[in-house]
N, C-alpha and C positions, 0 to 999 in steps of 0.2 A: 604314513609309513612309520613302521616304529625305531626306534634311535638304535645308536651303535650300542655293540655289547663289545666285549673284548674277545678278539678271535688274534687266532696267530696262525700260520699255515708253517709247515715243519720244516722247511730248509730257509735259512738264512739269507737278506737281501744285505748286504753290505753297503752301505751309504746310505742308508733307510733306516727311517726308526718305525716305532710301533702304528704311529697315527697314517703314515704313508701307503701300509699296507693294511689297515682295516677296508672292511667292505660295509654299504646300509646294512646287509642283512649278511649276520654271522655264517660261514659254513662249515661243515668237516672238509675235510682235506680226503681227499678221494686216492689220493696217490701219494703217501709217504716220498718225499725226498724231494719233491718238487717245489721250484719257488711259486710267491705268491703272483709274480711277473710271468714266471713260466702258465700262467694259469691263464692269468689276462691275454697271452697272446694268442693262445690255442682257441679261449674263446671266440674273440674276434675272429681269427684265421679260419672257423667252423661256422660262423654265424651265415642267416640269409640274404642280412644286407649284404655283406663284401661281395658275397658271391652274383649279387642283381648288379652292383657295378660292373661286370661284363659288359651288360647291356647299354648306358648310359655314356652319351658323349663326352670326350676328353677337350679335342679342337678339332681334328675333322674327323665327321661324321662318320660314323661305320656303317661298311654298303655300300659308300661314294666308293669314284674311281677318280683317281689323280689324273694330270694332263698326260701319263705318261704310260702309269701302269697300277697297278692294285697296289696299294702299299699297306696292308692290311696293319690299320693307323690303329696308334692306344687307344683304349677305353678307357674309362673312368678306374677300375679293378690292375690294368696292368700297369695305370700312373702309381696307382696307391701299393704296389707290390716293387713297386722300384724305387718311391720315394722310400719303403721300409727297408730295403738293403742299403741305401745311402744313409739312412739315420742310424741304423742298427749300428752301422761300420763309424762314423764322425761320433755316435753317442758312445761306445763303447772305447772309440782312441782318449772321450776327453772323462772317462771315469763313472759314465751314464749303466744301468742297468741295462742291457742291450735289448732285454727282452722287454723291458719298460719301455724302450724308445720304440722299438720295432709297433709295441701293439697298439702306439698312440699314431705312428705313421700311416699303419693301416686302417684305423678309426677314422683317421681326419678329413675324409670325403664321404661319410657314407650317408650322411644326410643330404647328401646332393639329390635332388629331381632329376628329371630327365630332360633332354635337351641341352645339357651345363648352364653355364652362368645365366646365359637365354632364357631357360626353364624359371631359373631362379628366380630373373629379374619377373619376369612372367607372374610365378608364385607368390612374389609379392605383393604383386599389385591385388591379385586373389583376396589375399589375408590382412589387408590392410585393414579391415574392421576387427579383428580378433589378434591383432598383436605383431602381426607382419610376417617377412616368411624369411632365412636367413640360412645358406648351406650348416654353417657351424653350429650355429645354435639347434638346427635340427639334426646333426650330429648328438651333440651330447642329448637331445629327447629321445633318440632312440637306443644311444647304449642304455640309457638310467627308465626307460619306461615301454620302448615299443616293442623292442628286439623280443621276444620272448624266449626267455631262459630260467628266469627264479619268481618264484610269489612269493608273498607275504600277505598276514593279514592286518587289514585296515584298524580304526578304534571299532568300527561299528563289526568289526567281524569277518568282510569282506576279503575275498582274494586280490590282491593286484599290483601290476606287475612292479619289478624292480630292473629291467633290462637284461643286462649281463650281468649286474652286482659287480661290476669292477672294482678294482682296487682305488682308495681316494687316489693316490700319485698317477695310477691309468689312465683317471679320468681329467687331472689337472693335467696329465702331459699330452692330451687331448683337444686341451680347449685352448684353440688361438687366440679367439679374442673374451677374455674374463669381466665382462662388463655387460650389464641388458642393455636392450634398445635406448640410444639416443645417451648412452655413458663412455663414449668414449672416450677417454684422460683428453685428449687432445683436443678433439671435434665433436665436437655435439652432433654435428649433420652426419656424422659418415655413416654409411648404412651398414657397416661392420656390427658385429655382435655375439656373443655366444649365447646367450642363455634366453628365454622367454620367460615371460611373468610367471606362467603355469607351472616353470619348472625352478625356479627362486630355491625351494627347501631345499634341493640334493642340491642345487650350485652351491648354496651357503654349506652344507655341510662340507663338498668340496673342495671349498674356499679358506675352510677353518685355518686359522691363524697364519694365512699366508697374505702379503703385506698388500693390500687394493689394486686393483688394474696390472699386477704385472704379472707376467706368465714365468712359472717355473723356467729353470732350465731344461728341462728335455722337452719343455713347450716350444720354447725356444728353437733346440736343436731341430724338432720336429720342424717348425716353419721354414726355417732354411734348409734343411732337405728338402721343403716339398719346393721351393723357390727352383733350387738347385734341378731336380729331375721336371719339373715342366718346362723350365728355361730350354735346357738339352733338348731333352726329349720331343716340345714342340716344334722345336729348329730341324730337329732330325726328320720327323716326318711332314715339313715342310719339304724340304728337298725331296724327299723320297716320293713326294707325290707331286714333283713338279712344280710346283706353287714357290719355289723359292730358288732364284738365281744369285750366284755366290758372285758372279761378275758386279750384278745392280748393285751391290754395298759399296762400290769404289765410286759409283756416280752420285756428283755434290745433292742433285734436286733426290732422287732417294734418299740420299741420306737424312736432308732436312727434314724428308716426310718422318723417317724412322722417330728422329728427336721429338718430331711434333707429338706420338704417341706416348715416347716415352714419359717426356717430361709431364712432371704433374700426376701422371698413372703411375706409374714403378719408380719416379725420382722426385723430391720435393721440387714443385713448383718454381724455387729460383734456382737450379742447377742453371750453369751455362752449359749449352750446345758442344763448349768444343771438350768441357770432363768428359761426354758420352763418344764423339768423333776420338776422341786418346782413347780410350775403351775398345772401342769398336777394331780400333787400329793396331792395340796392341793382340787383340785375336785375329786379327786376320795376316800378323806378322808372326804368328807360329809356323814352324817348318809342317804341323799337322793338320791345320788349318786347311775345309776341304773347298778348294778353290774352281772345282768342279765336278760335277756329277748325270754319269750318265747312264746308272743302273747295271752295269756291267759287275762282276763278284768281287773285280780288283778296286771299285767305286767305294761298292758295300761297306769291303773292309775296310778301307780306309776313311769312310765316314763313322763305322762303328768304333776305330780307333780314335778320331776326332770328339765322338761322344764320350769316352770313359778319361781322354784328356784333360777336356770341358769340368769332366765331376768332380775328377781328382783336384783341379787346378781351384775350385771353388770351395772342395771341404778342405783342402790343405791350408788354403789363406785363411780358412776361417777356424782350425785349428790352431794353427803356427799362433795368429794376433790373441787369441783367447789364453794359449798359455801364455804368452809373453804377459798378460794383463793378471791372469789367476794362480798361477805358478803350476809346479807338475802333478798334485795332488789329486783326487777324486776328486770330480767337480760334479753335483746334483743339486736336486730342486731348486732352495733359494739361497745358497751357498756361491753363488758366479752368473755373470750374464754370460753370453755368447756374443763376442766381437766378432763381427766382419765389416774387412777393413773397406774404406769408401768405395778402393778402385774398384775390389770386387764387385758390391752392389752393382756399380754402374755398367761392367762387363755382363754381369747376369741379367740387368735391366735391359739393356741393350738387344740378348737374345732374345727376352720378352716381344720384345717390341719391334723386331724382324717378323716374328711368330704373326703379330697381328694386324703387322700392315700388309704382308704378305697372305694370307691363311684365310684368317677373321673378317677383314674387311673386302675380300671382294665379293663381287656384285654379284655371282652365284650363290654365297654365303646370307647374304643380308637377305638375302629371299627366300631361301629357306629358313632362316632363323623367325622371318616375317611370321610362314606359315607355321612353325614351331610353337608363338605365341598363340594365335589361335586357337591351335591344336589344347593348351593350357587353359585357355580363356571361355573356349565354350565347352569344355570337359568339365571346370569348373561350377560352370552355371546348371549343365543338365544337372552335375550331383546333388547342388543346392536345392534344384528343384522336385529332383525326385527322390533323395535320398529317405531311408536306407539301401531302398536299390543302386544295385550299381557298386554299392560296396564291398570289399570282401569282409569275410565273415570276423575275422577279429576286429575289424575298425566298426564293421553293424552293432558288432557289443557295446564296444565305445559310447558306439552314438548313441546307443537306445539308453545309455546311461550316463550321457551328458546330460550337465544339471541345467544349461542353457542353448540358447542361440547361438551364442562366441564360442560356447565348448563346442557345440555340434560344427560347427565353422571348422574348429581346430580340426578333428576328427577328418573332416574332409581333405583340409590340405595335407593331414598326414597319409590320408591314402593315397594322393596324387603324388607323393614326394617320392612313396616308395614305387611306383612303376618305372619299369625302362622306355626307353625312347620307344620301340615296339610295341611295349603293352599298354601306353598311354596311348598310340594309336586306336591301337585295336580297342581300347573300352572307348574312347574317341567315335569311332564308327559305331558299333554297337548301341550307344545310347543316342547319339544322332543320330546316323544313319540306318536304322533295321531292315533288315530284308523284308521285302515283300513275300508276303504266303497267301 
């Protein structure tokens, strides 16, 4: 690809200097008056990937039917459309570009596979010979490479792609975790990651002079909205499909179970049991707290009032500690961290962790997610075996001009990453299964 030039796009980003809002590849400005944020969100907001997150599971399955009644549950598209109003509104109270947060909110799942984290784990094991498979990291592969939106030519003359050409701060308020495989500041083992070996030049340029391992502020804010709306959201339609009794959180052996999941997954490994038990206790000692639910409209509302409580009571705490910590000024990139204070975590972690002992773990769930893998596992193989068949036609280009094995591997898991849980079926059947003629 060839290096930055100097571009400026014609309306003014306040809290941003020049390097924040450059793109790899320069462009005119198409619409006088518009920011260079305003630009990045429309893109994402128009792109193919957001729109195939319809398809793609959140936590339950779209299709299922709850113990109770349809609760026609989030997808993948309507988490990522409601973590964006939660960032937009918290990045915007604490000095954020609003439209800088919103189109990094909307970014931050789209690299997901199908099936959710299942899929993921699934895709993994896939890619494990070519570099491994990682929702985020396949996130930023596809704004800066897959998406198709801008070319550029190569040294040798060649067209190819540049994603959406986001703006650098789009893409850093984009990337949760800024580190490749096996770099995490912390953990060497954790399977977090953003970036892939393949994709190194545009992170480093990404990257430019921002300080190792740590995520901008509105990467930041970004993660805790998306915290904040799966927390809710997956509590919520837990209840609504039956799967979650607001009584079972007062019984001691549930509750131990709850800790059991939390701890370790959403809370460092030495929390004691009874931080999360004061957590738990101080949400269910809200006068709004929905203590029971039985589908009826007065239920509804009063769980959807429970939900926007939940949001507020989560970005305000993490408001209120941030300024008290950064003072009342515009607070961007690497200018201020984002505090939230412990209790909060632990309240947030807490609804996590209802969500998947409730939701995730039951015995109808593990069996489908069983067949899920599968469904990954031998889709995988047919492509390996037969590919370029079977591919769609942007990823057959790819392959035919992949320089190796590992490339053509890569290729592969990028086409499986972008099907929905439907269309991985269906080429699933298709390349197994063919009808008989």
């Amino acid at each position: 690809m060839e290096g930055i030039k100097d571009t400026k796009d014609t309306a003014d980003t306040p809290g941003y200097d020049a390097a924040a809002t450059e793109r790899w590849d320069p462009e005119p400005d198409k619409q006088p008056g518009r920011t260079a944020f305003q630009r990045d969100r429309a893109r994402v907001l128009h792109s193919a990937a957001l729109r195939r997150l319809a398809g793609k599971t959140q936590v339950v399955t779209p299709g299922t039917r709850g113990q109770i009644w349809d609760a026609s549950p989030r997808t993948r598209l309507t988490h990522s459309l409601e973590c964006a109003q939660v960032g937009r509104e918290l990045g915007a109270a604490l000095g954020c570009d609003p439209d800088l947060v919103e189109a990094a909110c909307l970014s931050h799942d789209m690299g997901h596979p199908p099936f959710g984290h299942n899929g993921e784990q699934a895709l993994n094991d896939v890619a494990k010979d070519c570099g491994g498979f990682e929702g985020n990291a396949q996130s930023l592969r596809l704004l800066t490479r897959i998406e198709p939106k801008r070319f550029v030519k190569d040294a040798g003359g060649e067209l190819v792609s540049v994603g959406l050409n986001l703006t650098r701060a789009a893409l850093d308020a984009a990337t949760k975790y800024p580190w490749g495989r096996g770099g995490h500041p912390q953990d060497p083992g954790s399977p977090k990651f953003g970036v892939y070996e393949d994709d190194l030049p545009v992170f480093e340029w990404i990257r430019q002079g921002a300080p190792a391992h740590r995520k901008c502020f509105e990467a930041q804010v970004m993660d805790w909205s998306d915290d904040v709306a799966y927390s809710v959201h997956d509590f919520e339609d837990g209840l609504h499909a039956g799967h979650i009794d607001p009584d079972l959180l007062l019984a001691e052996p549930e509750r131990a179970d709850i800790w059991q999941v939390a701890i370790g997954r959403y809370v460092p490994a030495d929390t004691d049991p009874q931080e999360l038990a004061e957590a738990l206790d101080r949400l269910i000692g809200q006068e709004w707290w929905p203590h029971g639910y039985d589908g009826s409209a007065v239920a509804q509302a009063r769980l959807k009032d429970a939900t926007s409580q939940l949001i507020g009571r989560f970005c305000l705490a993490a408001e209120g500690a941030t300024r008290q910590e950064w003072g009342s000024g515009r607070l961007t990139r690497y200018g201020a961290e984002l505090v939230v204070p412990r209790e909060t975590r632990n309240e947030c972690a807490v609804l996590k962790a209802v969500a998947v002992r409730y939701v995730m773990q039951r015995a109808e769930q593990e069996a489908l997610r069983a067949d899920q893998r599968i469904v990954v596992a031998e889709l995988a193989e047919a492509l390996v075996a037969r590919a370029p068949d079977g591919l769609e036609p942007q990823f057959r280009a790819a392959f035919d001009t992949a320089p190796d094995d590992r490339a053509r591997k890569r290729v592969i898991v990028d086409q499986i990453a972008s099907l929905t849980d439907a269309s991985a079926r269906a080429l699933h059947s298709r390349l197994l299964h063919p009808p008989v003629r």
